[in-house]
N, C-alpha and C positions, 0 to 999 in steps of 0.2 A: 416818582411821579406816575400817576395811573396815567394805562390805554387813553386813549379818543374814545374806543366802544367802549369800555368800563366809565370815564366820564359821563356818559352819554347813560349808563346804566343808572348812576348813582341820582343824574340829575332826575332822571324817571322816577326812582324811587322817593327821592327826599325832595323835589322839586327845587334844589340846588345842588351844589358839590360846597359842601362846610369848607371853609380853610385848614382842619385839619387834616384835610385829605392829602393836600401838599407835601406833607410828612410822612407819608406812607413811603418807605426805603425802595431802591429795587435791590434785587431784584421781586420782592416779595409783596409789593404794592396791589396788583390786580390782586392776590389771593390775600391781601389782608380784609380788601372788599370783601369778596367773596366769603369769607368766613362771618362777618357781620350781616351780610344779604342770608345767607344759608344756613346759620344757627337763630341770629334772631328775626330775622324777619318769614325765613323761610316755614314751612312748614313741616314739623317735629314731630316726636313723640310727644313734647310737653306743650301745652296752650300756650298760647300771647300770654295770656294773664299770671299766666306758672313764671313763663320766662321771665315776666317783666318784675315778680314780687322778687325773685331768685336774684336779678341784676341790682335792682334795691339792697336786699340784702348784703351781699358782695361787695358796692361799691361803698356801700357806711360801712365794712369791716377793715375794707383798704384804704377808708379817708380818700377819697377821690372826688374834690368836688364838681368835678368837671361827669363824672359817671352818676353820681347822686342826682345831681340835675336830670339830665338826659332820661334814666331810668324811671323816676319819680316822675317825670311828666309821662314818658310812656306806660307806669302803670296809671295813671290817671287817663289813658287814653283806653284803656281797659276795664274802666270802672272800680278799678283798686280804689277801697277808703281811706280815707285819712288815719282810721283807725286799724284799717289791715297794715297800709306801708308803716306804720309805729309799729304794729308785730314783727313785721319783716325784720326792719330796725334792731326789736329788741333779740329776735330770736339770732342774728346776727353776731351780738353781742356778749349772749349768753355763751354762744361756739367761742369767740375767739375770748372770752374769760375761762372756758376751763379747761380750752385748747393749753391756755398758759399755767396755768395750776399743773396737768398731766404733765407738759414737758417740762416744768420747775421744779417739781417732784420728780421726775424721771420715774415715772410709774412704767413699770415694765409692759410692752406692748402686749405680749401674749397674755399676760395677763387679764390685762385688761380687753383682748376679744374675748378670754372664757368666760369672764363675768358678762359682758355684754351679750353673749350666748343663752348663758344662765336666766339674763334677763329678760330677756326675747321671749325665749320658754314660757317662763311664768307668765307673763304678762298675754301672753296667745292662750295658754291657758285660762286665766280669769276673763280674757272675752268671748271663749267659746262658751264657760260657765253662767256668765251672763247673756248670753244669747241663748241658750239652753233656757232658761227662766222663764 
């Protein structure tokens, strides 16, 4: 169970205390808050709008529909399209498809950062070439 002040925090922020707050274990309850107040709500290196497509993403690649919700309405409170949270979605999708290929294949790690290396290269290379144009 959270603090009175962390209650009292949460109501400020969300103009309630959700019933899953209840859930929050101790002794690690105030600082589960605090990590949801200080990554997402806080301010980051990454935008609201970064954050909010990123938690999108995340929660359709763990089937969480309790996170899909939450995240989807808060990119839409950031002006996220319908058609960017579908990118989100897909690009989500594409990670945990060939996340499962590399480790089904058991493609060997180093390997696979030297080609990634390789690719990087090239690929910085054809947009300096094209910026040069």
């Amino acid at each position: 169970m959270v603090s009175t002040e962390t209650r009292e925090e949460i109501e400020e922020y969300l103009g309630q205390v959700p019933t899953w707050v209840e859930n929050l274990a101790e002794p690690a309850s105030d600082q589960s808050w605090e990590l949801v107040r200080d990554l997402e709500f806080g301010e980051t290196d990454l935008s609201a709008r970064e954050k909010a497509l990123i938690g999108v993403g995340v929660a359709a690649a763990i089937k969480c529909p309790y996170c899909i919700h939450f995240h989807k309405e808060d990119a839409r409170m950031e002006d996220v399209t319908e058609d960017e949270l579908a990118e989100a979605v897909n690009l989500a999708s594409t990670t945990q498809y060939f996340s499962t290929i590399l480790h089904g294949a058991e493609v060997d790690v180093d390997e696979f950062v030297d080609e990634t290396t390789e690719i990087v290269e090239h690929v910085e290379e054809q947009r300096a070439a094209a910026g040069a144009d």
